[in-house]
Jmol script that loads the backbone (N, CA, C; Angstrom):
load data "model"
ATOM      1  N   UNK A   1      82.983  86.662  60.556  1.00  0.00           N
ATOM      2  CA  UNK A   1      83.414  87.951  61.045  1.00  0.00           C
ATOM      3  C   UNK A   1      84.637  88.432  60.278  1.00  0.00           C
ATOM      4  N   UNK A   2      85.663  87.405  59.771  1.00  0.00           N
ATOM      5  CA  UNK A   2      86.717  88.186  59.402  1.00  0.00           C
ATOM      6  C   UNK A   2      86.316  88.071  57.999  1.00  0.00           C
ATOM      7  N   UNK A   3      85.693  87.566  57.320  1.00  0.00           N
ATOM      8  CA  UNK A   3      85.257  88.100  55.875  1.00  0.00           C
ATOM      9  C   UNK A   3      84.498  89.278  55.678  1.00  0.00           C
ATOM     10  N   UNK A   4      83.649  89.763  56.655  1.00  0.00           N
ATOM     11  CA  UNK A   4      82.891  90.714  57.010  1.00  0.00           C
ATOM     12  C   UNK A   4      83.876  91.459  57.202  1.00  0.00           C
ATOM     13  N   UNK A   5      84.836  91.620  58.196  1.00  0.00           N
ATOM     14  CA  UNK A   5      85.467  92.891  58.281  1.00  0.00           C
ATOM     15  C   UNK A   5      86.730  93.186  57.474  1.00  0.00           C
ATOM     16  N   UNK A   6      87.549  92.125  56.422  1.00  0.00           N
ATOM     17  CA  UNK A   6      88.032  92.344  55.340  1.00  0.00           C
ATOM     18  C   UNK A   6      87.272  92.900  54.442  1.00  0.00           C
ATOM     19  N   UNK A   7      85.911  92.662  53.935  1.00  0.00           N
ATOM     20  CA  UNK A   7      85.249  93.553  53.215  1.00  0.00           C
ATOM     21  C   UNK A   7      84.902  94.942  53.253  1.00  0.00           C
ATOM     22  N   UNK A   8      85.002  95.601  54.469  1.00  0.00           N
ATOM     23  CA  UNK A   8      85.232  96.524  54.994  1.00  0.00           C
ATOM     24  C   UNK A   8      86.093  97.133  54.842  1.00  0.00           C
ATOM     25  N   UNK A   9      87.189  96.848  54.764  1.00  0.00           N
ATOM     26  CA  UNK A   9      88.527  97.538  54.493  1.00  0.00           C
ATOM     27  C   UNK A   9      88.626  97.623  53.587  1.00  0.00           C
ATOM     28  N   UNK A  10      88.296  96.338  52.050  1.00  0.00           N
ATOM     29  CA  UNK A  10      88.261  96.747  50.620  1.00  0.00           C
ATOM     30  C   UNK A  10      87.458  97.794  50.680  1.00  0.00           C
ATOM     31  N   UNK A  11      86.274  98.334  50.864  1.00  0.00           N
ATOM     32  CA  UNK A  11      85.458  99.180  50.852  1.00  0.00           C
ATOM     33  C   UNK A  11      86.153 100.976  51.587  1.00  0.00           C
ATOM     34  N   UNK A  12      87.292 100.506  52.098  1.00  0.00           N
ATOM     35  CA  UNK A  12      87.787 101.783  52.519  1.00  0.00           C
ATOM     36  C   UNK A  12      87.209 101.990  54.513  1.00  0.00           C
ATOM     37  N   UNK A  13      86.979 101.245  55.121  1.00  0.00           N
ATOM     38  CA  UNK A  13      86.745 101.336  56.182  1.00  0.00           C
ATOM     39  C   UNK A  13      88.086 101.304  57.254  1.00  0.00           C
ATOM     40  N   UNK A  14      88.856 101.929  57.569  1.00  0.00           N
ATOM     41  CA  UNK A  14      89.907 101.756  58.610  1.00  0.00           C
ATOM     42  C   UNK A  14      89.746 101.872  59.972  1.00  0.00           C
ATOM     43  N   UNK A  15      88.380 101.766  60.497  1.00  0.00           N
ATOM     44  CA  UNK A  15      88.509 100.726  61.783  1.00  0.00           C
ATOM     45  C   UNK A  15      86.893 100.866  62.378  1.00  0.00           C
ATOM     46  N   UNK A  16      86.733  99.593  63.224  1.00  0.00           N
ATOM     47  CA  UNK A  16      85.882  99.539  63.421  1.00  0.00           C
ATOM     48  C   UNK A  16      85.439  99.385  65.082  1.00  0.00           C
ATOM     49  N   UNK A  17      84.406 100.151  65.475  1.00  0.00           N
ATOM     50  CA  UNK A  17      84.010  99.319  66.861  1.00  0.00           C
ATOM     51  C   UNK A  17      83.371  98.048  66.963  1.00  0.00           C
ATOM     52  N   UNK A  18      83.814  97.493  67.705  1.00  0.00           N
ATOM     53  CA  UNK A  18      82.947  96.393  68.330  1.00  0.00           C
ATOM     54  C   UNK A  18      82.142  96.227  69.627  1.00  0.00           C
ATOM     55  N   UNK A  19      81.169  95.756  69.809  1.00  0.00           N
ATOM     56  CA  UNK A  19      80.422  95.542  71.234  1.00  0.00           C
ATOM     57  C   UNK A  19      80.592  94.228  71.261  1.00  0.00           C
ATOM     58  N   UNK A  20      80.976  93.915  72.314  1.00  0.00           N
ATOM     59  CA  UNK A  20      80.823  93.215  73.103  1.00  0.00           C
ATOM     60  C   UNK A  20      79.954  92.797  74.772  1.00  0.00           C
ATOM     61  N   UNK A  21      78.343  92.656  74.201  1.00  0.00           N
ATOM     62  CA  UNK A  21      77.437  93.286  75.192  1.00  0.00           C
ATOM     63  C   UNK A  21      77.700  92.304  76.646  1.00  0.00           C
ATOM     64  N   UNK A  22      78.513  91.007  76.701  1.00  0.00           N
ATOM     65  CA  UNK A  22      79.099  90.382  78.150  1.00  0.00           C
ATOM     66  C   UNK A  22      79.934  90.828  78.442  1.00  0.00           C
ATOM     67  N   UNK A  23      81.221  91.031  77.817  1.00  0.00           N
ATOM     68  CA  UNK A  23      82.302  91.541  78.190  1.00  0.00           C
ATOM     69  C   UNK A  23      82.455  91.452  79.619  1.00  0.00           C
ATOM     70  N   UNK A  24      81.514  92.540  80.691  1.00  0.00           N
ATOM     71  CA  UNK A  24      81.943  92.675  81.909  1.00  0.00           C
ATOM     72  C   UNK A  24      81.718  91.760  82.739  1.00  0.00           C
ATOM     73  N   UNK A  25      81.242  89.946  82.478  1.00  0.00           N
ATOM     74  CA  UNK A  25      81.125  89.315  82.992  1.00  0.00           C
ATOM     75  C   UNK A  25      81.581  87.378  82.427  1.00  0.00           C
ATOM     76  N   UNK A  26      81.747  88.402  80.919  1.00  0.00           N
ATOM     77  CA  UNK A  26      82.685  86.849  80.250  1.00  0.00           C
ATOM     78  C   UNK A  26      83.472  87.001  79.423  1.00  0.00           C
ATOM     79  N   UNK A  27      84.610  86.931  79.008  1.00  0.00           N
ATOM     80  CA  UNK A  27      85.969  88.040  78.312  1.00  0.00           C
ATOM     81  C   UNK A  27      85.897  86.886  77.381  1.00  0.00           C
ATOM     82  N   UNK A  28      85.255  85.900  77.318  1.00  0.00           N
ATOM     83  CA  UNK A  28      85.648  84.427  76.135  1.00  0.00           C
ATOM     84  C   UNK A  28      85.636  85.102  74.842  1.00  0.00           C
ATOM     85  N   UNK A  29      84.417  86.175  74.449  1.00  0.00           N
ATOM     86  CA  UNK A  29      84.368  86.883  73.065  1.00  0.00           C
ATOM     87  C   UNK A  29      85.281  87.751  72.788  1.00  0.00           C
ATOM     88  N   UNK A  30      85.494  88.413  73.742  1.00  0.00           N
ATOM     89  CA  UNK A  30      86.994  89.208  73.377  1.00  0.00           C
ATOM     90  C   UNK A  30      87.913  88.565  73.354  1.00  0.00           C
ATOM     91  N   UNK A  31      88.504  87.730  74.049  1.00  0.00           N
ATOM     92  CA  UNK A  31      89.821  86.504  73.697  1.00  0.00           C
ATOM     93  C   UNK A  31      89.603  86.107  72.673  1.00  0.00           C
ATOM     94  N   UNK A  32      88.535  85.270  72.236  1.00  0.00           N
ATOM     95  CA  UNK A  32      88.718  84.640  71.031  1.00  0.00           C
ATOM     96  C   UNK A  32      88.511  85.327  69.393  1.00  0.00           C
ATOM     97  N   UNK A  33      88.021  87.148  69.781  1.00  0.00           N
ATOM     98  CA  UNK A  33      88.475  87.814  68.677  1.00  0.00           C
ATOM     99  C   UNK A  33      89.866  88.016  68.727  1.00  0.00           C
ATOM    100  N   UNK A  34      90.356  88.179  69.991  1.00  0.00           N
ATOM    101  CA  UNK A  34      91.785  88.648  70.125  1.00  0.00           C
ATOM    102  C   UNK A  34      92.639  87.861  69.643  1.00  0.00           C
ATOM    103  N   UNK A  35      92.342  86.370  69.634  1.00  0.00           N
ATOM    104  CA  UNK A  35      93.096  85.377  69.788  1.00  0.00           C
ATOM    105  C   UNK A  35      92.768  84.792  67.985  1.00  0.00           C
ATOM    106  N   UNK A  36      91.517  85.225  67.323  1.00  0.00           N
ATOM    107  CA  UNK A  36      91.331  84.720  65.661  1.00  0.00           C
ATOM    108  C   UNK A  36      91.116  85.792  64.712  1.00  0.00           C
ATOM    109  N   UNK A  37      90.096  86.583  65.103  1.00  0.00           N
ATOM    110  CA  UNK A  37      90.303  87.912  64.446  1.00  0.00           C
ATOM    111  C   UNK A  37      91.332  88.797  64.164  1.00  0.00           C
ATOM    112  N   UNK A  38      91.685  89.620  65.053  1.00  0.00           N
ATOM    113  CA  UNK A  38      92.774  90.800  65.017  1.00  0.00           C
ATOM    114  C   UNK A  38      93.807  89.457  63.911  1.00  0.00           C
ATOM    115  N   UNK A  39      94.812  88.833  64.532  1.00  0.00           N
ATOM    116  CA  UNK A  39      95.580  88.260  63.694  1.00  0.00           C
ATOM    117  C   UNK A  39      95.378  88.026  62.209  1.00  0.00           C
ATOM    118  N   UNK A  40      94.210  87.820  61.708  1.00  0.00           N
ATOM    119  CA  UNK A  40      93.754  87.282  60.480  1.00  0.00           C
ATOM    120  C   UNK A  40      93.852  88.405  59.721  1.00  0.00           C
ATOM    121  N   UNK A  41      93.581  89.677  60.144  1.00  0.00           N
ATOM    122  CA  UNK A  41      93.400  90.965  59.688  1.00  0.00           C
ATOM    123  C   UNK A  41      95.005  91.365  60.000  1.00  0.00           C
ATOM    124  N   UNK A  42      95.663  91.440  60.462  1.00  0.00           N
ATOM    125  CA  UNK A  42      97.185  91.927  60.810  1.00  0.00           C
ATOM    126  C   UNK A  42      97.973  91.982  59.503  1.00  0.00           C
TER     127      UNK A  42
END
end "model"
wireframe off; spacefill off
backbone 0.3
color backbone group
């Protein structure tokens, strides 16, 4: 994911959505983008 969405940004992309289709019943995928993603990209 974060090579994927660094490539993105070389490419000129400044931001992206994400789904998260559990979300409203398991937050583990959003924490652990929150918690490895976002930072890596910061």
């Amino acid at each position: 994911m974060i090579e994927r969405l660094e490539r993105l940004r070389e490419l000129g992309c400044r931001y992206v959505i994400c789904y998260f289709p559990e979300a409203a019943y398991d937050r583990s995928g959003v924490e652990l983008f929150e918690r490895e993603v976002i930072p890596a990209l910061g």
